[in-house]
Steps between C-alpha positions, in 0.01 A plus 500: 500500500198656643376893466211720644424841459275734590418777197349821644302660204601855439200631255243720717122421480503830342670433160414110453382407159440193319799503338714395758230390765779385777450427856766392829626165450672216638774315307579155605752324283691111480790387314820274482807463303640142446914494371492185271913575468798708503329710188108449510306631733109453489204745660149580554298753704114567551345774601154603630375846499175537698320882482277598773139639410497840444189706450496876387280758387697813370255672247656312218522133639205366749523123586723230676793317392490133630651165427837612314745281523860380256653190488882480347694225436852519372774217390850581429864289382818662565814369354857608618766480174 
C-alpha cells in the first residue's frame, strides 16, 4: 500500500500562535499486510509528514516556522475466531 496527500493549512496568518504553529503539508505514507493463515493476519504502515516553512508576523507572533517534520510507524496482528 502506498498514500500521498496534500494538507492545505486552514489557520490565517492573522490568528497563528505558538500553540498550534501549523503550516501546508505533504503526507507520504508505506505499508503492507502479510496473511500468515486462514485467522492471522499481520501489518505495518509508515508515515512521513513533511511541513513547509512558514513565516508570519501578526502582532502577536513574528518569525518563521522551518524544518517540521513527523515520522509514524505502526504494527498491527489481526486474528479471525
Amino acid at each position: 500500500m502506498t498514500g500521498f496527500a496534500y494538507d492545505n493549512n486552514p489557520i490565517p496568518d492573522a490568528t497563528l500562535l505558538f500553540d498550534l504553529p501549523d503550516s501546508d503539508a505533504m503526507l507520504y505514507s508505506v505499508g503492507a499486510r502479510y496473511r500468515v493463515n486462514a485467522q492471522m493476519e499481520i501489518g505495518a504502515g509508515y508515515l512521513y509528514d513533511y511541513k513547509k516553512s512558514r513565516s508570519v508576523a501578526n502582532g502577536v507572533l513574528d518569525g518563521t516556522f522551518t524544518d517540521a517534520s513527523a515520522h509514524l510507524l505502526t504494527v498491527g496482528f489481526s486474528y479471525t475466531f
